[in-house]
N, C-alpha and C positions, 0 to 999 in steps of 0.2 A: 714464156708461157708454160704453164703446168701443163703436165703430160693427164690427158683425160685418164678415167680410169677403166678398166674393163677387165671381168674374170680372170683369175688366173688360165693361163696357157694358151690366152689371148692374145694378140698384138693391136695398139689403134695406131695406125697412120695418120698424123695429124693433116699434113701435106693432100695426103684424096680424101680423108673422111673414111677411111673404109677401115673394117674391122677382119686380121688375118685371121683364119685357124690354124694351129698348125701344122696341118696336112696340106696348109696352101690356100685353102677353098678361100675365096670372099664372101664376105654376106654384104649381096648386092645392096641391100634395101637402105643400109645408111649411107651411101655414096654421096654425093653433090649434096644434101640436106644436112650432113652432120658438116661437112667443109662448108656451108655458109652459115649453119648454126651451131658450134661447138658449145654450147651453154645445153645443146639437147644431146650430143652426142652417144653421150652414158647410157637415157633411156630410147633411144634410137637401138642401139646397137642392141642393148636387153631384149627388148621386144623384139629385134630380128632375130636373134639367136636362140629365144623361146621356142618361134614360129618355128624355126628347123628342128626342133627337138622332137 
């Protein structure tokens, strides 16, 4: 499986759906949504990572 993609200095854990920063934090908001829809994962994670911005 291709590795989704997400910003540089990002991590996507394909395994939870979740997107690391690298200070640690999680952005809850893709959790179990992006892990049972990985075809959304990309703009999942986008728009959470906006919202924190």
């Amino acid at each position: 499986m291709e590795d989704a993609f997400v910003p540089n200095g990002y991590t996507y854990t394909a395994a939870t759906g979740t997107v690391a920063l690298p200070q640690g934090l999680q952005v809850q908001q893709v959790g179990v949504q992006a892990a049972a829809q990985p075809a959304h994962a990309q703009a999942r994670a986008e728009a959470a990572i906006e919202e924190k911005q």
